[in-house]
KOLVOTI-132415 format. One record per residue (C-alpha): chain; x negated, y, z; residue number from 1. Coordinates in Angstrom, 2 decimals. Each point is the difference from the previous one (the first is absolute). Example, Ala and Ser with C-alpha at 12.3 -4.5 7.8 and 13.67 -1.06 7.14 Angstrom:
# KOLVOTI-132415
   cadena        c1        c2        c3   num
        A    -12.30     -4.50      7.80     1
        A     -1.37      3.44     -0.66     2
This chain:
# KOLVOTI-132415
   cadena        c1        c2        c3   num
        A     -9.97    -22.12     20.43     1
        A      2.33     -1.46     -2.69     2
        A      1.15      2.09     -2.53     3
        A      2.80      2.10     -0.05     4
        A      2.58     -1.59     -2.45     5
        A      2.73      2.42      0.47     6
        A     -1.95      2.77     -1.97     7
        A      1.79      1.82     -3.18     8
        A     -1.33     -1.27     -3.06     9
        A     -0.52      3.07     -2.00    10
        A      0.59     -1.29     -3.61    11
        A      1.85      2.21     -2.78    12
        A      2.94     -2.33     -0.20    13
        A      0.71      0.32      3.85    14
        A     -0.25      3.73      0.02    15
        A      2.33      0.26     -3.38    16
        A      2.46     -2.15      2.16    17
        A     -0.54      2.59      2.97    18
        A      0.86      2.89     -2.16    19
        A      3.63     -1.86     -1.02    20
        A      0.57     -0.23      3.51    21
        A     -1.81      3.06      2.35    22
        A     -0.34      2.60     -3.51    23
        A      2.81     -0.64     -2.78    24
        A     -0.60      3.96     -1.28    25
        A     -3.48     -1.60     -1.00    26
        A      1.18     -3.26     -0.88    27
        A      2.72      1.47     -2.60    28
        A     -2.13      2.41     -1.17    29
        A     -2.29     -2.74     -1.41    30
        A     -3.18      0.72      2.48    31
        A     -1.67     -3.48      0.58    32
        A     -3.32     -1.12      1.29    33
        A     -2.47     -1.24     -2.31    34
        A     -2.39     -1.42      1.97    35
        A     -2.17      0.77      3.36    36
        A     -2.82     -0.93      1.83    37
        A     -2.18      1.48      2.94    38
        A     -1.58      2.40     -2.15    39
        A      2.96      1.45     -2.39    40
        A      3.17     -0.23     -1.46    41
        A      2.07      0.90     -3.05    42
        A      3.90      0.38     -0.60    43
        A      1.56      0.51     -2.97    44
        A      2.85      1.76     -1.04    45
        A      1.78      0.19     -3.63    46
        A      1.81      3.27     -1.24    47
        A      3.41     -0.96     -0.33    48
        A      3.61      1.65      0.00    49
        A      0.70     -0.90      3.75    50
        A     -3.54      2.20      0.70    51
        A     -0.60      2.50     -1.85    52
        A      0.37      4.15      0.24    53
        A      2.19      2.08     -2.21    54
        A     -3.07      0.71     -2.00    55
        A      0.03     -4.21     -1.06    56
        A     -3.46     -0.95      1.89    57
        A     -0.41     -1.48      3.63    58
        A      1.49      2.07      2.57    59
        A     -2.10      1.13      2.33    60
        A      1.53     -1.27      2.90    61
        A     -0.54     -3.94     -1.12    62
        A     -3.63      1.07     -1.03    63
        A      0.00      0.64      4.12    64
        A      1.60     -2.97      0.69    65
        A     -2.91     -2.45     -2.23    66
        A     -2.63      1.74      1.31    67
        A      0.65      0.08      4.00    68
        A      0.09     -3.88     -0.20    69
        A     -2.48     -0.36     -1.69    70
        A     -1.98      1.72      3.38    71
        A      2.46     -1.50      2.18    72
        A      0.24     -4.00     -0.65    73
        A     -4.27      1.02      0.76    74
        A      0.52      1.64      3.29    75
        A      2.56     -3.14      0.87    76
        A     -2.07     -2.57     -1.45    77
        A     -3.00      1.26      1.83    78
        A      2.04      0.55      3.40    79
        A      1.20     -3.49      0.05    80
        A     -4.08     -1.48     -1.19    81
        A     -0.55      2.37      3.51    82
        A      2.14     -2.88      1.85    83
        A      0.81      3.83      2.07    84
        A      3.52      1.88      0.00    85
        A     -0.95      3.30     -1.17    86
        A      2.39      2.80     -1.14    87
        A      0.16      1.69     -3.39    88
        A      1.42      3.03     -0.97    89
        A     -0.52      2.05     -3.04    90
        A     -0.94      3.79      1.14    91
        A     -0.85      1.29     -2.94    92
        A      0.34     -0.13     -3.85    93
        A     -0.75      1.56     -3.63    94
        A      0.58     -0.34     -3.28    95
        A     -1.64      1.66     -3.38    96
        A      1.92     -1.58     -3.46    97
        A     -1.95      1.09     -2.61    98
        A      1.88     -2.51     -3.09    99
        A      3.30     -0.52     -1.10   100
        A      0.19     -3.51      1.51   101
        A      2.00     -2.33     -2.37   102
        A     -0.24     -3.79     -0.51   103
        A     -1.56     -2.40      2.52   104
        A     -2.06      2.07      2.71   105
        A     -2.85     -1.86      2.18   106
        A     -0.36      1.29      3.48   107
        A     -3.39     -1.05      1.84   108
        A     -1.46      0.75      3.27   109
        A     -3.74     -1.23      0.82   110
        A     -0.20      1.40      3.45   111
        A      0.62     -3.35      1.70   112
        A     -3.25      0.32      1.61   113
        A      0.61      3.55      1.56   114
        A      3.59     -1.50      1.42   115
        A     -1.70     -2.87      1.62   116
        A     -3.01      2.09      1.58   117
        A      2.49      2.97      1.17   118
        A      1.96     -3.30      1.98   119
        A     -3.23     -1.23      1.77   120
        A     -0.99      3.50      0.89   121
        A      3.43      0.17      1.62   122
        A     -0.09     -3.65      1.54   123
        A     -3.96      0.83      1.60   124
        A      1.20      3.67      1.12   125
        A      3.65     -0.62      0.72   126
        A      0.55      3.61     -1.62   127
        A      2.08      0.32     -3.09   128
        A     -1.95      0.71     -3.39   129
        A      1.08      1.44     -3.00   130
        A     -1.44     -1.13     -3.47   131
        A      0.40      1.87     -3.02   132
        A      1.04     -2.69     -3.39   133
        A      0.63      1.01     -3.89   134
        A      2.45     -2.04     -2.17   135
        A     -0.15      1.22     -4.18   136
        A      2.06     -1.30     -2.31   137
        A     -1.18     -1.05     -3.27   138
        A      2.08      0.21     -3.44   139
        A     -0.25     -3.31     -2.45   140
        A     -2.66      2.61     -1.96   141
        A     -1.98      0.19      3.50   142
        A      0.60      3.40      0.53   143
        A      0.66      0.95      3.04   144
        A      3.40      1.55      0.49   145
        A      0.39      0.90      3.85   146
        A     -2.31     -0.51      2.65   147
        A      1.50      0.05      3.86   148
        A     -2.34      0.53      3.40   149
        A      1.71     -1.22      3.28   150
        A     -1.19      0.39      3.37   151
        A      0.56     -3.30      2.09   152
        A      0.17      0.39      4.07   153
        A     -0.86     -3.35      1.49   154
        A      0.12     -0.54      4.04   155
        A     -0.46     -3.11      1.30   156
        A      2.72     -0.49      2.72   157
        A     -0.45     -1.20      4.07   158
């Protein structure tokens, strides 16, 4: 079977474009992908004017924003390796901050591996799964100054 040449390629540069188009709150807040593979990503985001609280440090809200891609371009990027359409849908999310967060923040999720095994549990039982993924964001110092848990439901579809 040939293969399929009409798959996404999931590079940084592609999703940055996606956010102009699909996610301009992220876009012009300065959230951009810094790099993925299978495994993990990271996306970056610079304290600026356009971005930050009264208080003159990242507002929370864009903290959100970084960290849920960097767990969702790795529940899309393994959904389309799956070659299956599968729904996603976050069901659940937290947040603890526990730094002022000022400068340029790191966000980095390593649960690639989780995401792709909660997909094939789903494509083998045709029940939906739900997978549990951390993103924490990491000041220049490499302190980390917020750290985010979402709870991914994937189902592949009939």
């Amino acid at each position: 079977m040939p293969a399929n040449t009409d798959k996404m390629k999931f590079t940084p540069r592609k999703i940055n474009a996606f956010l102009f188009l699909k996610l301009p709150s992220a876009f012009l807040t300065g959230v951009r992908v810094e790099s993925i593979s299978d495994e993990k990503s990271t996306v970056k985001v610079t304290h600026r004017w356009i971005n930050q609280n009264p208080f003159k440090s990242l507002f929370w809200a864009v903290q959100g924003i970084a960290s849920e891609l960097t767990t969702g371009i790795l529940v899309m990027k393994a959904i389309d390796a799956s070659g299956k359409k599968v729904s996603m849908l976050v069901t659940n999310m937290s947040g603890t901050f526990t730094k002022k967060a000022t400068g340029k923040i790191r966000f980095e999720c390593n649960d690639g591996l989780a995401i792709q095994k909660a997909i094939q549990k789903s494509i083998e039982t045709g029940e939906g799964q739900t997978v549990l993924v951390t993103s924490e964001g990491i000041n220049e110092d490499g302190i980390s100054v917020s750290k985010f848990e979402y709870e991914w439901s994937l189902k592949v579809k009939n």
